[in-house]
C-alpha positions as CSV (number, residue, x, y, z in Angstrom):
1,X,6.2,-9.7,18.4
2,X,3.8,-7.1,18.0
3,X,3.1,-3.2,17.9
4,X,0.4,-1.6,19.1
5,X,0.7,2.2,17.9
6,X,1.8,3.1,14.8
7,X,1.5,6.8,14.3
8,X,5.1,6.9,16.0
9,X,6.9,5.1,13.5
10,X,10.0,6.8,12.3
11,X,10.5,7.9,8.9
12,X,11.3,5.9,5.8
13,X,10.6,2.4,7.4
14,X,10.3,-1.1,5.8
15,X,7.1,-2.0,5.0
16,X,6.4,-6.0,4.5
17,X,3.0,-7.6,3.4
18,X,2.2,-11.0,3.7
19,X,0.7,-10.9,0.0
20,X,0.6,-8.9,-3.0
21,X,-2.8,-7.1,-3.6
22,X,-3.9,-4.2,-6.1
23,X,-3.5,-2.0,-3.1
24,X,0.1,-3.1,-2.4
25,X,2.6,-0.1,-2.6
26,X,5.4,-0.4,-4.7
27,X,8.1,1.8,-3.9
28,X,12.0,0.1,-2.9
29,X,11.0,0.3,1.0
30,X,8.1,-2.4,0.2
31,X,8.3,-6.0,0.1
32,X,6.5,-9.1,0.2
33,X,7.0,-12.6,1.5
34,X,10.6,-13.9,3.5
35,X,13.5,-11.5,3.7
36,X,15.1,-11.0,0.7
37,X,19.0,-11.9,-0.4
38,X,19.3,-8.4,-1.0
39,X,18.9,-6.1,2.4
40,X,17.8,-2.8,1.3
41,X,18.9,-1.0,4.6
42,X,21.1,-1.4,7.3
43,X,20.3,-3.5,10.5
44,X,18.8,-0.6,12.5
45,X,15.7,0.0,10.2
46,X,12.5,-0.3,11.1
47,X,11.0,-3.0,9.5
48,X,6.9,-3.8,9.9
49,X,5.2,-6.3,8.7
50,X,1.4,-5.3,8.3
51,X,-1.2,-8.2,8.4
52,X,-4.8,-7.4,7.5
53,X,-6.9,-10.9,7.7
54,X,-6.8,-12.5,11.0
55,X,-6.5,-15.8,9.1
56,X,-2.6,-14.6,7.8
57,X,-1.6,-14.6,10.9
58,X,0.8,-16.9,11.4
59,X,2.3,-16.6,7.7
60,X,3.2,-12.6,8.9
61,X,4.6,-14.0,12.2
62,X,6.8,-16.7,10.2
63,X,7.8,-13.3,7.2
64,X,8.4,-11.6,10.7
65,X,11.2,-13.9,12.2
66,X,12.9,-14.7,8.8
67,X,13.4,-10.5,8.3
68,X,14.6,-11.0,12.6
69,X,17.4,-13.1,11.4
70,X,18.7,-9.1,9.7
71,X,17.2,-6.4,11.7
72,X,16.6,-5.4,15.3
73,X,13.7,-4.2,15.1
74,X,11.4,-6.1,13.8
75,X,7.5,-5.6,14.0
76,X,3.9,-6.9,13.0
77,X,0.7,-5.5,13.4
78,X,-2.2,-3.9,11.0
79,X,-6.0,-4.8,11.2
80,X,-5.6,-8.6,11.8
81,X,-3.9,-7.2,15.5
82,X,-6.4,-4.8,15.6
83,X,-4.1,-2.0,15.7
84,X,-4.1,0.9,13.2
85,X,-1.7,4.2,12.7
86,X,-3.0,7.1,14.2
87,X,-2.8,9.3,11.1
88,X,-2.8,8.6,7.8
89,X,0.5,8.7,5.7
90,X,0.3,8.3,2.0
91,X,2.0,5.4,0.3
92,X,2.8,3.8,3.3
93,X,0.6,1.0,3.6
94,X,-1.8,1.4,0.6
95,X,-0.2,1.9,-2.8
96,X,0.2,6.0,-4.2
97,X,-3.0,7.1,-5.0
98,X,-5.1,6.1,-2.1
99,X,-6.2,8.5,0.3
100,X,-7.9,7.7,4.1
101,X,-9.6,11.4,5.1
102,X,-11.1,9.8,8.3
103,X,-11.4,6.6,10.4
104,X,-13.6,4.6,12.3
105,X,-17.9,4.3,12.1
106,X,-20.9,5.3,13.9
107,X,-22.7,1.8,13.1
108,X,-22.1,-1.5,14.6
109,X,-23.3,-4.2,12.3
110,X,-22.3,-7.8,13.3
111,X,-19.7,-8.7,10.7
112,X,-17.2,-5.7,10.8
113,X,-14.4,-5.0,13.0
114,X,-13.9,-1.1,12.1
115,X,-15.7,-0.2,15.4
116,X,-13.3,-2.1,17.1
117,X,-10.4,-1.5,15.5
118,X,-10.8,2.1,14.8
119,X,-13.3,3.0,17.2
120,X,-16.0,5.5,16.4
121,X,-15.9,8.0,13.4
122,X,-12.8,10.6,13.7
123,X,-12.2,13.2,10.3
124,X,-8.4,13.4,10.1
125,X,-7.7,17.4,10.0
126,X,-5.0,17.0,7.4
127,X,-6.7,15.8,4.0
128,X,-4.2,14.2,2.0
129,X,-4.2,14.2,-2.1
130,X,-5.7,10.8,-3.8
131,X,-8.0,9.6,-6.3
132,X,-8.8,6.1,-4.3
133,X,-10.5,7.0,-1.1
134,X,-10.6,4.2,1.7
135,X,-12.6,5.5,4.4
136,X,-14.5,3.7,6.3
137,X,-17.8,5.6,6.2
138,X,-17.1,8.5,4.3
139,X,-21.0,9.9,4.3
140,X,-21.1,9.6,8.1
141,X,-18.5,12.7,8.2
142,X,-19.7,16.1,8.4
143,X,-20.9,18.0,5.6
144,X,-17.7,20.4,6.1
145,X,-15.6,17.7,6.1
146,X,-17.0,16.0,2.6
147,X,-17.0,19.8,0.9
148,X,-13.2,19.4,1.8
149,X,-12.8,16.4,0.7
150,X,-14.1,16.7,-2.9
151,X,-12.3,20.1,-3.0
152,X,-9.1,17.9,-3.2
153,X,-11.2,15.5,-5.6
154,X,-11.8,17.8,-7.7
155,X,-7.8,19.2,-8.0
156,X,-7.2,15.3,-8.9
157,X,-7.8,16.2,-12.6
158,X,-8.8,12.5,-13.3
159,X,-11.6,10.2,-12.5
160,X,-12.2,9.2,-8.1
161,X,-13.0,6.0,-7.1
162,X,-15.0,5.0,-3.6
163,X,-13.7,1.7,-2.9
164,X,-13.3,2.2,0.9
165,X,-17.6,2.0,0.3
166,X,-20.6,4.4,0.6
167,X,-22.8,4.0,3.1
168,X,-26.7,3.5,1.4
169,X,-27.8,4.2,4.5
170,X,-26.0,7.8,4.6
171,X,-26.4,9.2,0.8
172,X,-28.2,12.6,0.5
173,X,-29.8,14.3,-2.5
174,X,-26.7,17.3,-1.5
175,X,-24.4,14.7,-1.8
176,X,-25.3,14.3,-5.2
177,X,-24.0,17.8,-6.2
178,X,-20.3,16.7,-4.6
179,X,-20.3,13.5,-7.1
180,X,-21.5,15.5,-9.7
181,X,-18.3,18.4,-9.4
182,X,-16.3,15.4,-9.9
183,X,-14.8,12.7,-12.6
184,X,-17.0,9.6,-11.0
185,X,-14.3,6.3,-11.7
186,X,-16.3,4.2,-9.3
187,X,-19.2,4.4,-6.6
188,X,-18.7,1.3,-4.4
189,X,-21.9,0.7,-2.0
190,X,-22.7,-2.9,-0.1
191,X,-25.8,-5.3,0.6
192,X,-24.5,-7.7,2.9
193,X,-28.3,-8.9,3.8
194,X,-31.6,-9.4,2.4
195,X,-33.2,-6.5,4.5
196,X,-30.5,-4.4,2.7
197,X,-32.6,-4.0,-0.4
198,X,-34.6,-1.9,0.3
199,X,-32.0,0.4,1.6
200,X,-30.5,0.1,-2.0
201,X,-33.4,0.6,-3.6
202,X,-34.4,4.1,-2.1
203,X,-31.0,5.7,-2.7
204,X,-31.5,5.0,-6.6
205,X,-33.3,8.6,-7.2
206,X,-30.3,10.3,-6.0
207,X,-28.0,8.0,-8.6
208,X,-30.1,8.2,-11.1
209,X,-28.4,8.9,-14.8
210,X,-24.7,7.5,-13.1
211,X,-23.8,4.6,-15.5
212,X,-24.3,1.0,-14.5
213,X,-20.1,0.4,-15.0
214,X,-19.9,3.1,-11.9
215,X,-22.4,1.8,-9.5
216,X,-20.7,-1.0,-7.6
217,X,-21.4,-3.2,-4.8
218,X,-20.0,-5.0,-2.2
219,X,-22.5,-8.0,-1.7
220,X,-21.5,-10.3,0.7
221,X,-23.5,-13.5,1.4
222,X,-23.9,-16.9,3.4
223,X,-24.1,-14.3,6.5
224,X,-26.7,-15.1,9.6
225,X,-27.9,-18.4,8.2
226,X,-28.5,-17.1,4.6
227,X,-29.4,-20.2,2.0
228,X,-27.9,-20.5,-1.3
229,X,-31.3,-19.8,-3.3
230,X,-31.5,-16.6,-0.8
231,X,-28.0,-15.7,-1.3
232,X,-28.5,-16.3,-5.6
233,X,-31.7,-13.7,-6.0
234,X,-30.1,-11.0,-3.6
235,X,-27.1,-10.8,-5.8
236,X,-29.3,-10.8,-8.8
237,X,-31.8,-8.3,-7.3
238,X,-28.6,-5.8,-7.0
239,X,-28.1,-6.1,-10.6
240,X,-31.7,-5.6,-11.8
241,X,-31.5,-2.6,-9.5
242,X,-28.7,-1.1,-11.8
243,X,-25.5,-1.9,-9.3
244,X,-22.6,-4.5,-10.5
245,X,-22.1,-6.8,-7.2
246,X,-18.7,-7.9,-6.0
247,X,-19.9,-11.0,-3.7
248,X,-17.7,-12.1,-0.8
249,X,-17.8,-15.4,1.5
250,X,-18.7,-14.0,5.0
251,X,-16.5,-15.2,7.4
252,X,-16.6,-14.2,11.2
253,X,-14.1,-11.2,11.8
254,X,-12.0,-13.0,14.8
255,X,-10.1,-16.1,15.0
256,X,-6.9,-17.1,13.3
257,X,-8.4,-19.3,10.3
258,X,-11.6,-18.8,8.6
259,X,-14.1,-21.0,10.8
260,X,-16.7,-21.6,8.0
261,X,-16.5,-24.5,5.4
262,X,-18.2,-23.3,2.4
263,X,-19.6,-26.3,-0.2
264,X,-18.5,-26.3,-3.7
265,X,-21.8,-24.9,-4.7
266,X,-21.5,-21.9,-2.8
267,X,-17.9,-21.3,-4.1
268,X,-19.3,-21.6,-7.1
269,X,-21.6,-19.0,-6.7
270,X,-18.7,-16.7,-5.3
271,X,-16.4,-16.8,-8.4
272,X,-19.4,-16.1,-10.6
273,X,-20.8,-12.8,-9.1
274,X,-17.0,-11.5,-8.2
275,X,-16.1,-11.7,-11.5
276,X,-18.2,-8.7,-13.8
277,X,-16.8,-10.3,-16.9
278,X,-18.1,-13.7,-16.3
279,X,-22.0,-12.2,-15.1
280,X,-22.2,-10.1,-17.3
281,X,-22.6,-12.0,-20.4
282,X,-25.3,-13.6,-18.9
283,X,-27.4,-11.9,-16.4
284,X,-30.5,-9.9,-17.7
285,X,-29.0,-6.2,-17.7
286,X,-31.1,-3.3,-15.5
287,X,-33.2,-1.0,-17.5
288,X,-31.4,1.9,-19.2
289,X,-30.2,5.3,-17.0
290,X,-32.9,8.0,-16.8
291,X,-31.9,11.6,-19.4
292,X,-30.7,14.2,-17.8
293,X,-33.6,15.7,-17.8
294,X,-36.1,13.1,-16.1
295,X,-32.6,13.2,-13.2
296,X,-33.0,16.4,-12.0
297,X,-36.7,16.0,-11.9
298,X,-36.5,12.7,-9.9
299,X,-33.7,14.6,-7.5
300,X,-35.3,18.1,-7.3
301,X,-38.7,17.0,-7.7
């Protein structure tokens, strides 16, 4: 029971999720969980099932045979199969709103399946509208491609937010000009290792004057052997730089269940620095955002 391509899929189709998630859609052709007593369609529908962590697996292939008791054709796939549509289709498997404008990355870093899954970075020539972008490595694209992709930002009327993640690594002083044409919602970066830092640390000149509420980041930890005391002052390093970490347990991108046990301590430390309500009350806060004025200076300078 599987699909490998899904930019043939025929219009209209079922969508099933294993679970509900903020990026869930929500129209009467979605579902989550077991087949329903109420069949929306008749038996000759499409019906997907789309699986994103490797380790839901066989919870999707057990949703997949109870909506095979209804309909003939019956599918599951998604990132945990390592197969991706071709194109992207709004509202079909991310909630209205999102947008994907291209796919795939140039990097390889040991953690991340997108290389494999997606392969390397392809811009999609048809932009769709959206105020959620989910690209993979949306600064890798070419300048062209970014100048049409705010253009449609900026006909949003309402404020854009990065969570697909902005590559530290790829941020320009002229992209600074592209965030500043729009209504800034959220700015989601990572720092996934201690070497990452630094990385952070240079791109803060071109942030500069962006409130700390908009700078977030990805921070995963316990990755390549990292201690809890290491993992603790990287987290809080990325808050004295003037980001709000989201921290993650790694676990290895293959396999059916999640391989690594993590201690109680280490959980611990998760739910604290994933939760901005619960750190912030407590953590020292960054210093204040530079005017206007001392900005342009630091960017132009």
């Amino acid at each position: 029971m599987s699909f490998t391509v899904l930019g043939d899929i025929p219009d209209n189709p079922i969508r099933v999720f294993p679970v509900r998630t903020q990026w869930t859609p929500s129209d009467d052709r979605a579902f989550v969980g077991m087949s329903p007593l109420f069949l929306p369609a008749d038996e000759n529908t499409p019906v997907l099932v789309s699986c994103v962590f490797t380790w839901e697996r066989d919870y999707a292939e057990r949703i997949a045979r109870s909506w095979r008791d209804h309909y003939r054709d019956v599918r599951v796939g998604g990132p945990a199969y390592e197969t991706r549509p071709t194109t992207f289709v709004p509202g079909r498997f991310l909630k209205h709103g999102c947008t994907i404008t291209s796919y795939g990355c140039p990097k390889q870093c040991g953690w991340c399946n997108v290389p494999k899954i997606d392969g390397a970075l392809r811009e999609l020539p048809l932009i769709h509208p959206g105020w959620i972008v989910q690209d993979n490595n949306l600064l890798a694209c070419s300048r062209e491609h970014l100048e049409r992709v705010f253009a449609m930002l900026r006909d949003q009327k309402r404020r854009i937010f990065f969570n697909g993640g902005l590559d530290k690594h790829y941020l320009k002083p002229w992209h600074r000009d592209l965030f500043d044409s729009i209504s800034i919602g959220e700015l989601w970066f990572a720092c996934d290792r201690g070497r990452d830092i630094d990385a952070l640390r240079a791109i803060l000149p071109i942030l500069d004057g962006i409130q700390l509420r908009k700078r977030r980041c990805y921070t995963m930890i316990g990755y390549d052997g990292e201690t809890l005391d290491e993992a603790q002052r990287r987290v809080e390093t990325v808050l004295e730089l003037g980001f709000m970490p989201f921290t993650q347990l790694y676990q290895p991108p293959t396999g059916k269940q999640p391989t690594i046990k993590y201690s109680a301590e280490w959980k611990a430390l998760n739910k604290k620095w994933c939760r901005p309500a619960a750190y912030m009350a407590q953590a020292p806060q960054p210093h204040p955002s530079a005017s206007e004025g001392e900005r342009s200076e630091a960017r132009h300078g």
